[in-house]
N, C-alpha and C positions, 0 to 999 in steps of 0.2 A: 310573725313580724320579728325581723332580728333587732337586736338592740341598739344598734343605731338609728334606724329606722324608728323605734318607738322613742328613744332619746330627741329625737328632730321632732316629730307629731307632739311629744309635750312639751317642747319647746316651743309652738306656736300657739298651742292651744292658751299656755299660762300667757307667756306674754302678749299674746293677741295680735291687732294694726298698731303701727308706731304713730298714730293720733298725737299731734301736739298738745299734751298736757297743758304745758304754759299759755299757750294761746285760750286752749278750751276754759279754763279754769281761770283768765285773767279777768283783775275790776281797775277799771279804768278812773284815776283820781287824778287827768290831767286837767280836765276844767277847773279845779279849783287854784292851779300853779301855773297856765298856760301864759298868763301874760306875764308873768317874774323870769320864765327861763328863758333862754337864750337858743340862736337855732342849736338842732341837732348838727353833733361837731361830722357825721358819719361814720365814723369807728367806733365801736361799742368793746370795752374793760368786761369782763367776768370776773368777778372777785370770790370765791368762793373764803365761806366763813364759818367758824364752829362756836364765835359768838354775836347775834346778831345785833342785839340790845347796843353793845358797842359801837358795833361797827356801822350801826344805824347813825348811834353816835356823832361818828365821826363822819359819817358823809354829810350831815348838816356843818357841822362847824366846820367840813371843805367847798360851802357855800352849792352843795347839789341838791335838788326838790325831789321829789317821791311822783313819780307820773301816772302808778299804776304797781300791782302786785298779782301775785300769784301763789296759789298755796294748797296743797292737796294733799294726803297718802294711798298709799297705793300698794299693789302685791300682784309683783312681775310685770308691770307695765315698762315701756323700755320710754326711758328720761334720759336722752343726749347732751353733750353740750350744743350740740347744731342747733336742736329745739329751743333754746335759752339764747341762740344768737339770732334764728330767722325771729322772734318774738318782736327780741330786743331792735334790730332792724325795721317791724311791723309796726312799733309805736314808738320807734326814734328817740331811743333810750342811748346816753352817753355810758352809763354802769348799770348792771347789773349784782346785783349782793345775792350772792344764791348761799340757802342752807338745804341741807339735808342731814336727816338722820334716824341710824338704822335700828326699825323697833319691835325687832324679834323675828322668829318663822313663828310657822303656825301650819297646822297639815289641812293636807285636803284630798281629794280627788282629781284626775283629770279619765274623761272618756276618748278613748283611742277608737278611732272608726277603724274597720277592716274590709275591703274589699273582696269578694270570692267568685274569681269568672268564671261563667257559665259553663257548658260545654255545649259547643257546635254543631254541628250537623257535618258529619264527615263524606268526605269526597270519593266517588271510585272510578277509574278511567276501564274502560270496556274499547276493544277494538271492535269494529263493523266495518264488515266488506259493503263498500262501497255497491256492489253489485249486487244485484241480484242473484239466486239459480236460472241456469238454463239462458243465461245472456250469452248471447255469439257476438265474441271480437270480431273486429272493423279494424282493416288497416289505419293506424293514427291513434287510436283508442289509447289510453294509459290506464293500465292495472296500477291497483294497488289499494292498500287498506291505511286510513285513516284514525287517528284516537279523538274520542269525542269524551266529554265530561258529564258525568249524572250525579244529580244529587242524592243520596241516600236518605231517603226520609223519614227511616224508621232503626233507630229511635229519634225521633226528634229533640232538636238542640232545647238548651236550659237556659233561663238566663240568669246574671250576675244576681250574688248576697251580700249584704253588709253584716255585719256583728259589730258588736261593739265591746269593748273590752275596759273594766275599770280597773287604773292604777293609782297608786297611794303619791302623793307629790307631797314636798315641804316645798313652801313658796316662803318668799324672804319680805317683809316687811316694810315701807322706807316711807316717811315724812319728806313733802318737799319744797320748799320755799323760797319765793324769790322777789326783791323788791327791785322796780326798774326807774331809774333816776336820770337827770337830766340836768347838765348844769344851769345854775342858777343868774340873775343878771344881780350886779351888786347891791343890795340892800340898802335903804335908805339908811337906816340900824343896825342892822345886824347882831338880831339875837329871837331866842327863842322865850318865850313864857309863859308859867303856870297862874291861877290865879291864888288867893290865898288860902291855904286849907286852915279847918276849923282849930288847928291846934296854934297858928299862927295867930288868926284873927283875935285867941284868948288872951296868947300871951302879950301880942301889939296893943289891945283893946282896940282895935278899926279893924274895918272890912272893906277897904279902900288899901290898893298896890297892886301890885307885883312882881314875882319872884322870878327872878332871871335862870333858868336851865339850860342851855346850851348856847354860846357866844360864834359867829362866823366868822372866821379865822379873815385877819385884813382888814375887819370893817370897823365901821365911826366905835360902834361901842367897845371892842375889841383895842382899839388904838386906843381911847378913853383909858383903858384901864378895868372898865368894869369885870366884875368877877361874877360864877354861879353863884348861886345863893343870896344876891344882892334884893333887896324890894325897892325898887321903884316906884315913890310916892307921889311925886309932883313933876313935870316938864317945865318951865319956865316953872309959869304963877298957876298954870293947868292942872288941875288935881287929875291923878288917870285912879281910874275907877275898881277895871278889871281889864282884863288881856283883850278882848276886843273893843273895849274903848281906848287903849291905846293904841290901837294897831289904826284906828279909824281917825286918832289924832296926829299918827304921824304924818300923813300927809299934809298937811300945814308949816310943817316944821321943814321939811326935805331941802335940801341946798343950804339948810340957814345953820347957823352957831345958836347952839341953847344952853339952859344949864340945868343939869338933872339932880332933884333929891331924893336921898338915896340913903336906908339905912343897912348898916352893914355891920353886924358886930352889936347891936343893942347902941351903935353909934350910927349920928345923923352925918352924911357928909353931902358937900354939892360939889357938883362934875362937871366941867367944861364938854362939852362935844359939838364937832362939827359934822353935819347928819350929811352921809351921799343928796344928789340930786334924782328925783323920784326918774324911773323909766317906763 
């Protein structure tokens, strides 16, 4: 086998069927956001990114929801961008945030088949007088001697071998990851929240609030002025408790003017806001 020829054969072998990874390997988190987003716009963004944490970041606070992910490693599997955009098309994703990265070689084997054809049965051509001895021509008659084909049947044919041949490969390594997002329809709020953790709850003495982590860029709270790190203690006269109790009081509030208290700084302050109307 010459060497490009064995070069091609491990190069199918490592990288195998182009199988959409993304697809195979996606989790579907669009029930939980499907009635906040908005339709799919049809065009889908690839953002590729070398910090995700951020860039997570920032696609909340550019008011986009999380519909689904995908995330696997792999060694010589072939990962396209095509793959990353029929996905994104398949669950009607506006952005895509894809990471990857590259975590070493590592060696291995790969087994080369070889083929080895048989040998045949070969052919010999014999002439033969058409005629017999002792035949008497006839006016009209036509001489003449014909070739006819016989098969040689000894020795007889062989058939095809395989072998197989093992060679050394270094295959490459890669981490791949991708979140698929969907923009979002305007938030009543507009912000995201943690609940209190235990080094808070000490220094507050309460276990009632919470703490504002990431704010939606344009919205009530946003415009308000509110900042990360703020605790949100009370809505009006509404004590909020924990992050899903107020996520379960905002809607009460939605289209309306409230005033929110709010400590910030070891200081209490209250905040005017006028909340979107619920969609």
């Amino acid at each position: 086998m010459n060497r490009i020829t064995l070069l091609a054969a491990i190069s199918v072998l490592v990288t195998g069927c182009s199988t959409n990874r993304f697809s195979q390997f996606y989790l579907d988190r669009s029930a939980t956001v499907a009635s906040r987003c908005l339709p799919y716009s049809g065009k889908t963004q690839i953002i590729a990114t070398s910090d995700p944490l951020r860039d997570t970041t920032n696609m909340f606070q550019s008011g986009y929801l999380p519909i689904g992910e995908s995330g696997f490693w792999c060694v010589g599997w072939t990962v396209t961008q095509q793959m990353l955009e029929e996905q994104a098309k398949k669950v009607k994703a506006d952005v895509v945030l894809y990471f990857t990265k590259y975590e070493g070689s590592e060696q291995g084997y790969a087994a080369i088949p070889q083929y080895h054809p048989g040998t045949p049965a070969p052919t010999i051509t014999q002439n033969v007088n058409v005629y017999g001895n002792g035949y008497q021509a006839e006016a009209g008659d036509v001489f003449g001697r014909m070739a006819v084909q016989t098969m040689q049947q000894n020795p007889p044919p062989t058939t095809g071998t395989y072998t197989t041949t093992v060679v050394p490969v270094t295959r490459q390594r890669y981490t791949h990851a991708a979140g698929f997002w969907r923009k979002g329809k305007p938030p009543i709020f507009g912000a995201y929240f943690i609940n209190l953790t235990p080094e808070l709850r000490e220094k507050l003495q309460k276990n009632t609030g919470v703490v504002v982590a990431i704010l939606v860029n344009d919205s009530p709270a946003f415009r308000a002025n509110i900042l990360p790190g703020d605790i949100l203690t009370r809505i009006d006269d509404v004590e909020i408790s924990s992050t899903q109790d107020f996520q379960a009081k905002l809607l009460q509030f939605a289209g309306k003017k409230a005033t929110l208290s709010i400590l910030r700084n070891d200081a209490t302050l209250t905040i005017p806001i006028q909340m979107n109307e619920a969609n």
